[in-house]
N, C-alpha and C positions, 0 to 999 in steps of 0.2 A: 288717309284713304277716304275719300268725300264716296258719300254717301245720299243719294236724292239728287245726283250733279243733273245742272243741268249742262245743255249743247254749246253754249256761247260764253261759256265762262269759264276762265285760263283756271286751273291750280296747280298750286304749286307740292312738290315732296320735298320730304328729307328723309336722309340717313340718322337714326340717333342710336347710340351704343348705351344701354339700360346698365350702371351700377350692378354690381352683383347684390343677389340678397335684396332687391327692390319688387313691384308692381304697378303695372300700368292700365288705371282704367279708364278704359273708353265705349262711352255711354250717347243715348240720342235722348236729346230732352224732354221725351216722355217720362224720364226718371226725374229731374231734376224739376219738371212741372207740374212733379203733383201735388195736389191740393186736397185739403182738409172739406171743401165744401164744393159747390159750381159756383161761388161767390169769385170771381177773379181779381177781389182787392184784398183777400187772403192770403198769408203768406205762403210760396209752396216751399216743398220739402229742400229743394236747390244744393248747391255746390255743398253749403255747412250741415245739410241732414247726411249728405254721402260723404264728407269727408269725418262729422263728426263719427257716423260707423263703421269706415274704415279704420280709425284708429281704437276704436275699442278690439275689433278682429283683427289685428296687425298679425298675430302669434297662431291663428286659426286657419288652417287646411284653405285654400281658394273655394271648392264648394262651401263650404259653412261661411265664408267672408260673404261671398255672392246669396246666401239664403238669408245672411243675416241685413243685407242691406234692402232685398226685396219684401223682408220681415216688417223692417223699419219705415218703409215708404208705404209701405199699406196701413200701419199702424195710424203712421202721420195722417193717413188720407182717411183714417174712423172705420177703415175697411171697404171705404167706396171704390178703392185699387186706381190704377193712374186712368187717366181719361185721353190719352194720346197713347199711339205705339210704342212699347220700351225695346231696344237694344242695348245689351250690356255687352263688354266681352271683360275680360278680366284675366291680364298677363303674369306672372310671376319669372323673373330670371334668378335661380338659386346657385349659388357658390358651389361647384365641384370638389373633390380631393382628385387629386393627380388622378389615384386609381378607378375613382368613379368615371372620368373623362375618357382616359384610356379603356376601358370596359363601351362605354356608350359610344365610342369612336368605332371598336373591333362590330359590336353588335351590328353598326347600323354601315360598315362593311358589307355582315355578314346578310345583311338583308341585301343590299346594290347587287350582289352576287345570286340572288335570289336561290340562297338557301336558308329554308322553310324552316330547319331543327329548332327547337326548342331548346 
């Protein structure tokens, strides 16, 4: 999903089918360009400050993975916060049981029907 597109330039999609039990994040490089100083021969936070606290939050809830990586880039940056726009979104596809599937199948029936009961 391009994002900023501009009018004259082709892009391209895909389809990709997510492993169960995975996470996919997709972020604009205001996270991965932030910096410790306005010095810009600084190293910034980049791909190994998010990947190294995704893997510490692997086991953690998607809000607290995503609180904990905005934790960590503010930290990296002394508190200065990032100096570009941040988008994050942050996906999770988790493994069903038959009867979970089957229940979340009926329910979201029972919404297309547009009945409201609880």
């Amino acid at each position: 999903m391009p994002l900023g597109i501009y009018p004259d330039v082709e892009y391209t999609s895909s389809v990709v089918e997510l492993p169960q039990n995975c996470r996919v994040l997709m972020y604009s490089d205001g996270l991965t360009d932030a910096l410790p100083t306005a010095d810009a021969n600084c190293p910034a936070f980049g791909v190994d400050g998010i990947t190294d606290t995704l893997r510490k939050c692997v086991a953690d809830p998607l809000e607290q993975a995503l609180d904990m990586l905005f934790r960590n880039s503010s930290a990296f940056t002394g508190g200065a916060g990032r100096h570009d726009d941040t988008s994050v979104v942050l996906v999770e596809r988790m493994l069903m049981t038959v009867e979970e599937l089957a229940a979340a199948h009926a329910e979201a029936k029972r919404l297309d029907k547009g009945d409201a009961r609880s």
